[in-house]
C-alpha positions in Angstrom: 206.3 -25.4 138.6 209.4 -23.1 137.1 212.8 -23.7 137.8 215.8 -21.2 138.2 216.3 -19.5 135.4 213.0 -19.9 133.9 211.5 -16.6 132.8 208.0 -18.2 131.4 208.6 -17.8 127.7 207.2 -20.8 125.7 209.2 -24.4 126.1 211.9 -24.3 123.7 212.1 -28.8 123.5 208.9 -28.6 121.8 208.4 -28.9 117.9 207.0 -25.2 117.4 211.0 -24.6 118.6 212.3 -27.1 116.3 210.4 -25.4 113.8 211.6 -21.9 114.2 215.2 -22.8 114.4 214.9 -24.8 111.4 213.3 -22.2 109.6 215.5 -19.3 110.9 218.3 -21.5 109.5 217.3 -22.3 106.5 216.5 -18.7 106.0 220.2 -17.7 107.3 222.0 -20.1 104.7 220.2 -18.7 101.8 222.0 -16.2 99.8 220.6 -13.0 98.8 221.3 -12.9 95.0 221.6 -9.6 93.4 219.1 -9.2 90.9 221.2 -9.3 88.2 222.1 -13.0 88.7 218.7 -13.7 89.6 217.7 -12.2 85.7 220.2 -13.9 84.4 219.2 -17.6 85.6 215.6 -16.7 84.6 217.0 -16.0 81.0 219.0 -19.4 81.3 215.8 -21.3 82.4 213.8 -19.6 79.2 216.9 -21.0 76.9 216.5 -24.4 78.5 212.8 -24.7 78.1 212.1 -24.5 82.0 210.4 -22.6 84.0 212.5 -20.6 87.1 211.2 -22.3 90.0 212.2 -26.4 88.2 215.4 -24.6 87.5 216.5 -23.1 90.3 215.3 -26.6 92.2 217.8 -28.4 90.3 220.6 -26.1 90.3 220.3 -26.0 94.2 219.4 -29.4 94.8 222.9 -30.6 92.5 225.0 -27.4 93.3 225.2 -27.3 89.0 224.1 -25.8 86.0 222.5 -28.3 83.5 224.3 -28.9 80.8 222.5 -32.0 78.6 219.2 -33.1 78.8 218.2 -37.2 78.7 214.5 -37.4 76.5 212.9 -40.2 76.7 210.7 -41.5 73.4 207.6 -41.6 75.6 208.9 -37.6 76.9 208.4 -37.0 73.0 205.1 -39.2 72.3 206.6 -41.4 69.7 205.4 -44.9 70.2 205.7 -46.2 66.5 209.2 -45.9 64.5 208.1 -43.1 61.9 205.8 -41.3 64.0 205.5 -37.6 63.8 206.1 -35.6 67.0 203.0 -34.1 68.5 202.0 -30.7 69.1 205.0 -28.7 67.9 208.1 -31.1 70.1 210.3 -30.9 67.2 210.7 -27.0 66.8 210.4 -26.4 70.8 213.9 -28.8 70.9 215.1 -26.8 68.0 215.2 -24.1 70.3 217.0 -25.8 73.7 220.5 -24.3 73.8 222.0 -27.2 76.3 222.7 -31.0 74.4 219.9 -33.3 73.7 220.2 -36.9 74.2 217.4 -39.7 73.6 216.4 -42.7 75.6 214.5 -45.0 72.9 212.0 -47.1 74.5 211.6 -50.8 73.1 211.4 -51.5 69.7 211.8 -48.2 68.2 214.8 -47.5 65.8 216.8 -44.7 68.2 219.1 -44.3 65.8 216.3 -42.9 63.2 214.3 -41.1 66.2 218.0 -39.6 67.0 218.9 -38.1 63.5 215.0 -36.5 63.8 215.4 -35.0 67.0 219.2 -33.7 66.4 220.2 -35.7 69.3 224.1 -35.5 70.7 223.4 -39.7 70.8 220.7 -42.1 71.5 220.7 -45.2 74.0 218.3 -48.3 74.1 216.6 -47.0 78.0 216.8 -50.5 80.0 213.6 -52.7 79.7 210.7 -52.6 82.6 211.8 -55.1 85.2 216.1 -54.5 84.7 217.1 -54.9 88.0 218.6 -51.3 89.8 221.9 -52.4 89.4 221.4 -52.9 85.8 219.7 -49.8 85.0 222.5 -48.2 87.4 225.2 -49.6 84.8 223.7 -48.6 81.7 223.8 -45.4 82.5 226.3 -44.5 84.1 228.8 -46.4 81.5 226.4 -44.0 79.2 227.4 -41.0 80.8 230.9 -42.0 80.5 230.8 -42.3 77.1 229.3 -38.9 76.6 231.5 -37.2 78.9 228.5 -35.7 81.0 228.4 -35.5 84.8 225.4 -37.3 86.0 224.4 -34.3 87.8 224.3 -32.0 85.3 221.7 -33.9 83.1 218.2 -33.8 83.3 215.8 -36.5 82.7 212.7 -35.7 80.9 210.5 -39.1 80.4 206.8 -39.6 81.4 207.0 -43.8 83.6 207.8 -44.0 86.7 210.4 -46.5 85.5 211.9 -43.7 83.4 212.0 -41.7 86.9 213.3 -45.0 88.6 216.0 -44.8 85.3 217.1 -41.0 86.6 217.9 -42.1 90.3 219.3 -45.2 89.2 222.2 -43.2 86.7 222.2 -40.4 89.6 220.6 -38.1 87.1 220.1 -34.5 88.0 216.4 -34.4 88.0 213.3 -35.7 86.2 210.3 -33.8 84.9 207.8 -35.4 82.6 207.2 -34.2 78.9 204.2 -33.0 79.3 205.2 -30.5 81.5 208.4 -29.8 79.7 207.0 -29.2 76.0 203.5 -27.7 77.3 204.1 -26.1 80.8 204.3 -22.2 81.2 207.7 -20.6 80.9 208.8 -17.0 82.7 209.6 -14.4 80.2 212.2 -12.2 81.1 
Protein backbone atom coordinates (compact mmCIF):
# COMPACT_ATOMS: atom_id res chain seq x y z
CA UNK A 1 0.00 0.00 0.00
CA UNK A 2 1.61 3.69 -0.81
CA UNK A 3 1.09 6.59 1.24
CA UNK A 4 0.78 10.35 0.23
CA UNK A 5 3.51 11.45 -1.24
CA UNK A 6 4.91 8.20 -2.27
CA UNK A 7 5.88 8.23 -5.92
CA UNK A 8 7.12 4.28 -6.09
CA UNK A 9 10.82 4.91 -6.31
CA UNK A 10 12.81 2.33 -4.27
CA UNK A 11 12.59 2.60 -0.14
CA UNK A 12 15.07 4.97 0.86
CA UNK A 13 15.40 3.26 5.01
CA UNK A 14 16.97 0.37 3.41
CA UNK A 15 20.82 -0.33 3.33
CA UNK A 16 21.15 -0.06 -0.69
CA UNK A 17 20.18 3.89 0.52
CA UNK A 18 22.58 3.93 3.23
CA UNK A 19 24.95 2.81 0.85
CA UNK A 20 24.53 5.37 -1.81
CA UNK A 21 24.55 8.28 0.54
CA UNK A 22 27.58 6.99 2.09
CA UNK A 23 29.21 6.63 -1.08
CA UNK A 24 27.96 9.90 -2.67
CA UNK A 25 29.54 11.50 0.44
CA UNK A 26 32.54 10.04 0.63
CA UNK A 27 32.87 10.91 -2.97
CA UNK A 28 31.82 14.70 -2.25
CA UNK A 29 34.51 15.19 0.55
CA UNK A 30 37.28 14.05 -1.61
CA UNK A 31 39.36 16.68 -3.14
CA UNK A 32 40.20 16.76 -6.73
CA UNK A 33 44.03 17.26 -6.64
CA UNK A 34 45.53 18.91 -9.51
CA UNK A 35 47.96 16.74 -11.09
CA UNK A 36 50.74 18.45 -10.20
CA UNK A 37 50.36 17.73 -6.46
CA UNK A 38 49.29 14.35 -7.23
CA UNK A 39 53.09 13.96 -9.19
CA UNK A 40 54.56 15.51 -6.61
CA UNK A 41 53.35 13.04 -3.67
CA UNK A 42 54.18 10.16 -6.02
CA UNK A 43 57.89 11.59 -6.21
CA UNK A 44 57.68 11.92 -2.24
CA UNK A 45 56.51 8.31 -1.84
CA UNK A 46 59.52 7.13 -4.36
CA UNK A 47 62.04 9.22 -1.90
CA UNK A 48 60.49 7.49 1.08
CA UNK A 49 60.70 4.00 -0.16
CA UNK A 50 56.75 3.55 -0.52
CA UNK A 51 54.60 2.88 -2.91
CA UNK A 52 51.64 5.78 -3.63
CA UNK A 53 48.67 3.95 -2.65
CA UNK A 54 50.64 3.09 1.48
CA UNK A 55 51.45 6.67 1.16
CA UNK A 56 48.69 8.46 0.39
CA UNK A 57 46.75 5.95 3.10
CA UNK A 58 48.88 7.35 5.73
CA UNK A 59 48.92 10.86 4.78
CA UNK A 60 45.02 10.80 4.77
CA UNK A 61 44.47 8.58 7.45
CA UNK A 62 46.92 11.17 9.98
CA UNK A 63 46.21 14.38 7.96
CA UNK A 64 50.51 14.51 7.79
CA UNK A 65 53.37 13.99 5.90
CA UNK A 66 55.83 11.40 7.38
CA UNK A 67 58.67 12.73 8.58
CA UNK A 68 60.79 9.68 10.51
CA UNK A 69 60.47 6.23 10.09
CA UNK A 70 60.66 3.55 13.41
CA UNK A 71 62.61 0.09 11.98
CA UNK A 72 62.40 -2.59 13.81
CA UNK A 73 65.62 -5.20 13.98
CA UNK A 74 63.27 -8.02 12.77
CA UNK A 75 61.98 -5.11 9.76
CA UNK A 76 65.87 -5.43 8.90
CA UNK A 77 66.36 -9.39 9.45
CA UNK A 78 69.07 -9.04 11.93
CA UNK A 79 68.62 -11.58 14.71
CA UNK A 80 72.31 -11.99 15.86
CA UNK A 81 74.55 -8.81 16.95
CA UNK A 82 76.96 -8.68 13.87
CA UNK A 83 74.79 -9.89 11.35
CA UNK A 84 74.88 -8.63 7.79
CA UNK A 85 71.66 -7.11 6.36
CA UNK A 86 69.96 -9.30 3.83
CA UNK A 87 69.25 -8.67 0.32
CA UNK A 88 70.56 -5.15 -0.23
CA UNK A 89 68.55 -3.32 3.28
CA UNK A 90 71.56 -1.32 3.93
CA UNK A 91 71.96 0.64 0.52
CA UNK A 92 67.86 0.75 0.05
CA UNK A 93 68.02 2.96 3.74
CA UNK A 94 70.91 4.77 2.32
CA UNK A 95 68.61 6.15 -0.03
CA UNK A 96 65.34 7.10 2.43
CA UNK A 97 65.40 10.96 2.58
CA UNK A 98 63.05 11.16 5.93
CA UNK A 99 65.00 10.15 9.56
CA UNK A 100 65.58 6.58 10.39
CA UNK A 101 65.19 5.37 13.86
CA UNK A 102 65.76 1.62 15.20
CA UNK A 103 63.72 -0.50 17.51
CA UNK A 104 66.33 -3.32 18.71
CA UNK A 105 64.66 -6.34 19.62
CA UNK A 106 66.19 -8.42 22.76
CA UNK A 107 69.52 -9.00 23.15
CA UNK A 108 71.01 -7.26 20.28
CA UNK A 109 73.57 -4.33 20.86
CA UNK A 110 71.21 -1.28 19.17
CA UNK A 111 73.70 0.87 19.76
CA UNK A 112 76.07 -1.15 17.14
CA UNK A 113 73.01 -2.09 14.87
CA UNK A 114 72.31 1.95 15.03
CA UNK A 115 75.83 3.26 13.94
CA UNK A 116 75.35 0.39 10.85
CA UNK A 117 72.09 1.57 9.75
CA UNK A 118 72.84 5.48 10.21
CA UNK A 119 70.07 5.64 12.55
CA UNK A 120 68.82 9.31 14.08
CA UNK A 121 68.79 6.92 17.58
CA UNK A 122 68.03 3.49 18.58
CA UNK A 123 65.61 2.28 21.50
CA UNK A 124 65.45 -1.17 23.31
CA UNK A 125 61.46 -2.07 21.58
CA UNK A 126 59.46 -3.24 24.96
CA UNK A 127 59.71 -7.08 25.54
CA UNK A 128 56.65 -9.58 24.31
CA UNK A 129 54.14 -9.58 27.17
CA UNK A 130 54.90 -5.44 28.43
CA UNK A 131 51.65 -4.60 29.34
CA UNK A 132 49.82 -1.67 26.77
CA UNK A 133 50.43 0.91 29.17
CA UNK A 134 54.03 0.07 29.26
CA UNK A 135 54.61 -0.20 25.68
CA UNK A 136 52.31 3.15 25.58
CA UNK A 137 55.08 4.94 27.83
CA UNK A 138 58.06 3.82 26.21
CA UNK A 139 57.30 5.34 23.35
CA UNK A 140 55.81 8.02 23.69
CA UNK A 141 58.57 9.37 26.34
CA UNK A 142 60.66 8.14 23.05
CA UNK A 143 59.09 10.37 20.83
CA UNK A 144 59.51 13.11 23.23
CA UNK A 145 62.97 12.79 23.32
CA UNK A 146 63.31 12.85 19.59
CA UNK A 147 61.10 15.57 19.05
CA UNK A 148 58.78 13.58 16.50
CA UNK A 149 55.04 13.72 16.41
CA UNK A 150 53.63 10.30 16.78
CA UNK A 151 51.77 10.73 13.79
CA UNK A 152 54.18 11.50 11.54
CA UNK A 153 56.33 8.31 12.07
CA UNK A 154 55.95 5.16 10.49
CA UNK A 155 56.52 1.86 11.99
CA UNK A 156 58.10 -0.72 9.81
CA UNK A 157 58.57 -4.15 11.95
CA UNK A 158 57.38 -7.67 10.94
CA UNK A 159 55.33 -9.15 14.84
CA UNK A 160 52.27 -8.41 15.54
CA UNK A 161 53.60 -7.17 18.83
CA UNK A 162 55.70 -4.71 16.80
CA UNK A 163 52.23 -3.66 15.17
CA UNK A 164 50.63 -3.83 18.84
CA UNK A 165 54.04 -1.39 19.62
CA UNK A 166 52.75 1.31 16.70
CA UNK A 167 49.10 1.66 18.13
CA UNK A 168 50.30 1.56 21.58
CA UNK A 169 52.91 4.97 20.87
CA UNK A 170 49.97 6.27 18.48
CA UNK A 171 52.41 5.69 15.58
CA UNK A 172 51.35 6.76 12.09
CA UNK A 173 51.14 3.46 10.48
CA UNK A 174 52.88 0.05 10.33
CA UNK A 175 54.00 -1.88 7.24
CA UNK A 176 56.20 -4.94 7.55
CA UNK A 177 59.83 -5.13 6.11
CA UNK A 178 59.24 -7.30 3.70
CA UNK A 179 57.01 -5.27 1.99
CA UNK A 180 59.02 -2.13 2.65
CA UNK A 181 62.57 -3.30 1.37
CA UNK A 182 61.09 -5.77 -1.50
CA UNK A 183 57.64 -4.39 -2.54
CA UNK A 184 57.12 -2.52 -5.92
CA UNK A 185 57.55 1.16 -5.98
CA UNK A 186 55.77 3.77 -8.68
CA UNK A 187 58.28 5.49 -10.78
CA UNK A 188 57.40 8.82 -11.66
Amino acid sequence: MTRIGDNGGPAMDGTRWRAHCWHRARADLLPVLPVEVVRMRVRRAQALGLDYKTYAGVRASTGRDLVAFLFSSNALGVFRDGAALPGGRECRLQTLTASRHLGAGPGLDRLALARRIDADSSLDLPRFGQSWAFMRDELKTWLRQQRLPGDAVLMIGETDHEREMMAAGGLAGFITGMRYFEGTRHAV
